[in-house]
N, C-alpha and C positions, 0 to 999 in steps of 0.2 A: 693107254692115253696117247692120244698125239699130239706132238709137239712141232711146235713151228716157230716162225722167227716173224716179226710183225711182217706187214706185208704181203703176207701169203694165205690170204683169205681163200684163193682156190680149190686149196687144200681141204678143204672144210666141205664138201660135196656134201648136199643135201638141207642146209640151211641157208636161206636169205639173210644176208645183214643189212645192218646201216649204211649209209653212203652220209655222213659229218664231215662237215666242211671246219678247217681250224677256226678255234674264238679264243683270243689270246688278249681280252680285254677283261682284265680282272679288276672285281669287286675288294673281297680281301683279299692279305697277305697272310698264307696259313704255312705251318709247318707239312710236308709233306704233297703240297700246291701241285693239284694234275694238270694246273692252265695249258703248259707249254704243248700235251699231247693226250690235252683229253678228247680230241675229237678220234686221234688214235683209238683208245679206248673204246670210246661210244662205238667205233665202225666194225668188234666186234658182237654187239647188242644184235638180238635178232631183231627183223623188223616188225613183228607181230606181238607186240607188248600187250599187255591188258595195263598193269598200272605199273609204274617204274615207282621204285625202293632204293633209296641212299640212307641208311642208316649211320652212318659215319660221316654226314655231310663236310665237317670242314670247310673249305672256301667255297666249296660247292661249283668246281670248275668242268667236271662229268656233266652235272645235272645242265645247267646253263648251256654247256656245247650239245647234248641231247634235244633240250626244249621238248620236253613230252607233254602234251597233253591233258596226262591224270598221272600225276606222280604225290608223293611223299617224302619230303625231307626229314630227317633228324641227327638228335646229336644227342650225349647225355652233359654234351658241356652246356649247361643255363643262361650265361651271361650270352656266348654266341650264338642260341637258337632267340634270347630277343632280338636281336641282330635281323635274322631272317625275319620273324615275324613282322617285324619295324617295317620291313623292305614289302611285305606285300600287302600289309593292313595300311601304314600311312608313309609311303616314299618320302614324301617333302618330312614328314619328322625327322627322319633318316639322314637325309642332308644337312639340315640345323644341328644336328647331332653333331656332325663331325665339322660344319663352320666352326661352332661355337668352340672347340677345342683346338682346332685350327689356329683360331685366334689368338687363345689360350698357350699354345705353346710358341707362339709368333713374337708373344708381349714378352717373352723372358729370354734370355740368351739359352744357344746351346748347349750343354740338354736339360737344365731345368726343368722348360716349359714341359720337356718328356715323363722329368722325373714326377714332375708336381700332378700327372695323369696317372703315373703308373703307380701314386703311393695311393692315390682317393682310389683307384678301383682295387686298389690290395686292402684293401678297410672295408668298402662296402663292390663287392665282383657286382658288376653290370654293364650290358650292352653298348651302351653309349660311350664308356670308357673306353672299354675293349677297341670298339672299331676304330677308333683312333691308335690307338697301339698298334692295333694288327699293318696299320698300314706307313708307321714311325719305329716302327722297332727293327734291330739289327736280324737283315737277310729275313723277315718275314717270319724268322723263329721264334714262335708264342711257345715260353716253356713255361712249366711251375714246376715247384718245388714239390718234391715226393711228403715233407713230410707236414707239410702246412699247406698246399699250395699255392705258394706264392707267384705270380708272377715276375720273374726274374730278368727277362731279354732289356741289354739295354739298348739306349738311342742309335738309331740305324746313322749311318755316314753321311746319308740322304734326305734332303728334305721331301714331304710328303709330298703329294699331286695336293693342287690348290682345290677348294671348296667348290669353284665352276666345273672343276675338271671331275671331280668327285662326282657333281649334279647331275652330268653328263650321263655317266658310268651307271648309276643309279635308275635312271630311265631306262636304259639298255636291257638293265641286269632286270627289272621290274618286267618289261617286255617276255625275255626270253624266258625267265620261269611263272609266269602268269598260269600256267597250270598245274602247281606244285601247292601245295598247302606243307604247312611246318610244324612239328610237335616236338619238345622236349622230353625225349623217351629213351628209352636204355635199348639198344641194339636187339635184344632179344625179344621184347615187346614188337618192335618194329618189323622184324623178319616174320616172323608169327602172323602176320593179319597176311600177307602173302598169298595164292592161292592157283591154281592152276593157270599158266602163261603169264603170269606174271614177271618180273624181271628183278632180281636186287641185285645192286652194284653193292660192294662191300670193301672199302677204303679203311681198313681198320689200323691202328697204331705197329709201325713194323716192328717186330721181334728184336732183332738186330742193330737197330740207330736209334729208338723211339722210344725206351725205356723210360727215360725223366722227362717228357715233352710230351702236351699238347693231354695230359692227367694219362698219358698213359699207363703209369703204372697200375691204374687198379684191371688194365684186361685181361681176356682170357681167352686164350686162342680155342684152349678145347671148348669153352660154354660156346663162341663161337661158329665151331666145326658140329656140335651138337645141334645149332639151329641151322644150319645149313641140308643138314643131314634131314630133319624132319621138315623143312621145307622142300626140299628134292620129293620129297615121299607124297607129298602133297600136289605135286606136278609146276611148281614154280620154277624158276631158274636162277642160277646163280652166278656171279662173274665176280670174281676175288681177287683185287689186287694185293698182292704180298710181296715182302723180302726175295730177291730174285740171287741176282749175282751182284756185288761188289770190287773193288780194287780193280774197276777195269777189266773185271771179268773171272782175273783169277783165284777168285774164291764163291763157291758157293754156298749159299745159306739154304743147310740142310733143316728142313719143315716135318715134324712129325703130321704130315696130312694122310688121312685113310686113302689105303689103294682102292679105285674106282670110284668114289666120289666126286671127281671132275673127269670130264672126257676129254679136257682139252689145254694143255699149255702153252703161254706165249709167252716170248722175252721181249719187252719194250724196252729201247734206248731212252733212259731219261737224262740224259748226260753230265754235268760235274755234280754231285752231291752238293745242295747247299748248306748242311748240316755241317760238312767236313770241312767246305769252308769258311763256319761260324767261329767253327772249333778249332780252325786253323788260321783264322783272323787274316781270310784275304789272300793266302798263299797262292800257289798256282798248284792245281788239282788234275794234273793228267793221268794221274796213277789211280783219280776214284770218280771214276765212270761208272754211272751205277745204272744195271737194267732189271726193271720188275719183272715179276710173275707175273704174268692174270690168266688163274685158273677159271676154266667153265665148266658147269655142269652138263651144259648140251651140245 
C-alpha cells in the first residue's frame, strides 16, 4: 500500500484527481463535520466519476465541496435524510422550517427555548426538529443515547445564525448539490447499486470516539469492509474515511482492515478534536490533534 501525507498527490503516478476549491459554508452542524477539509478530501477523488455514493451522508460537507453531477446521498438516520430531501424537493419549506423554531427558542430564555425542541423531537424524531438542533446544540454534537436513542447534546454557548442567514446558506447548499438525489437506506443497500467507475466516499461512525454519537452503535465495520470488498469486485472505487492517529499523533488507531484492499493511505490533519473538546467542556486541546485515514481502493 502507499502511503502519503496530504499534499502529495504526485505520488500517485497514473491517476488524474480532483482540483476542489475549499467550501466552508455549512448547512448543518454534525458530529464528525468534514466542512473544514473536505475539498482536501474530494481532491483525492478521481476525476472520471460515473455516479458519486455517500452513504453516510451526515452534514454532507464532501458531497457539497464535490458538487457532482449524478450522485446519491444517504443516511440510515430518518429524521436527517428528511432534512435533505426538504432541501431539494422544496428549499423554501426548509427555511420556514427553521424560522419558525428560530423563533420558537428566541420567545423563551436561555435554553429553554432549546429544551422545549429537543424534548417534542425525543417524543416524535423528525427533520424539522432536528435541523434546528443540529445547528443550537453544543459543539455541533448530535448524540443519542445507546439505549433509547434519545437525543441528549445540550444548548450550544452560541446563539444560532439568524433565519436570513440560514436562507442564504440554503440557496447555496441547494445550488451545489442540485445533482444529488437522497434515499433513506442503510449503507449496504447503497454501496451495492455501485458499478464500474463509480466513486463511494464512506464517512462511517469512527471506532474510537464515535461509539454513543450520531446511533452509532448499531455499525459494523466488518458488514462494512464486506461491501466494500464486493464492490471493489465489481470495478467501483472506494475512498474511506477512518480513525487515523489521535493525541497529536501519538497514538495510533490500529484497524482490523484486510491487507490489499486499499492501494492507498493518507493522513489528513483535522486539527483539535471537537468531541474532546465537548468532553472537556472548552478546555485547551493541544495534546488532541486528530488526523484521519482515507483509505483508496485505486
Amino acid at each position: 500500500m502507499i502511503k502519503a501525507e496530504e499534499g502529495t498527490l504526485d505520488l500517485f503516478y497514473g491517476t488524474e484527481f480532483q482540483h476542489v476549491a475549499p467550501f466552508r459554508t455549512q448547512l448543518l452542524k454534525w458530529i464528525g463535520n468534514k466542512q473544514r477539509f473536505a475539498h482536501k478530501i474530494a481532491s483525492f477523488f478521481p476525476k472520471d466519476i460515473g455516479v458519486y455514493y455517500e452513504p453516510f451522508l451526515g452534514s454532507g460537507a464532501v458531497l457539497a465541496a464535490l458538487q457532482p453531477p449524478d450522485a446519491l446521498g444517504s443516511d440510515i438516520c430518518g429524521p436527517l435524510m428528511e432534512i435533505w430531501k426538504c432541501l431539494r424537493e422544496s428549499p423554501e419549506t426548509l427555511v420556514e422550517w427553521y424560522r419558525t423554531r428560530y423563533d420558537e427558542y428566541r420567545q423563551y430564555e436561555k435554553p429553554e427555548g432549546y429544551e422545549r425542541i429537543k424534548a417534542r423531537y425525543n417524543a416524535d424524531p423528525n427533520g424539522a426538529d432536528l435541523l434546528f438542533i443540529c445547528r443550537s446544540c453544543y459543539g455541533g454534537v448530535v448524540r443519542f443515547r445507546k439505549s433509547d436513542g434519545y437525543l441528549s447534546t445540550p444548548c450550544g454557548i452560541h446563539d444560532p445564525i439568524t433565519p436570513s442567514s440560514f436562507a442564504q446558506r440554503v440557496q447555496i447548499w441547494r445550488r451545489r448539490t442540485s445533482g444529488a438525489r437522497f434515499e433513506h437506506i442503510d449503507f449496504e443497500e447503497a454501496i451495492a447499486m455501485a458499478r464500474d467507475r463509480d466513486l463511494v466516499y464512506c464517512d462511517p461512525p469512527y471506532i474510537f470516539s464515535q461509539s454513543i454519537l450520531y446511533r452509532g452503535q448499531g455499525f459494523s465495520l466488518e458488514r462494512l469492509i464486506r461491501a466494500i470488498t464486493e464492490c471493489k469486485k465489481r470495478g467501483g472505487r472506494i475512498a474511506l474515511s477512518i480513525d487515523g492517529k489521535k493525541k497529536s499523533g501519538r497514538v495510533d488507531c490500529d484497524l482490523m482492515i484486510p491487507e490489499g484492499l486499499f492501494e492507498r493511505e493518507v493522513f489528513l490533519d483535522c486539527g483539535r478534536s471537537m468531541l474532546r473538546r465537548f468532553q472537556r467542556e472548552g478546555e485547551s486541546l493541544e495534546d488532541e490533534v486528530v488526523h484521519d485515514r482515507l483509505l483508496l481502493t485505486y
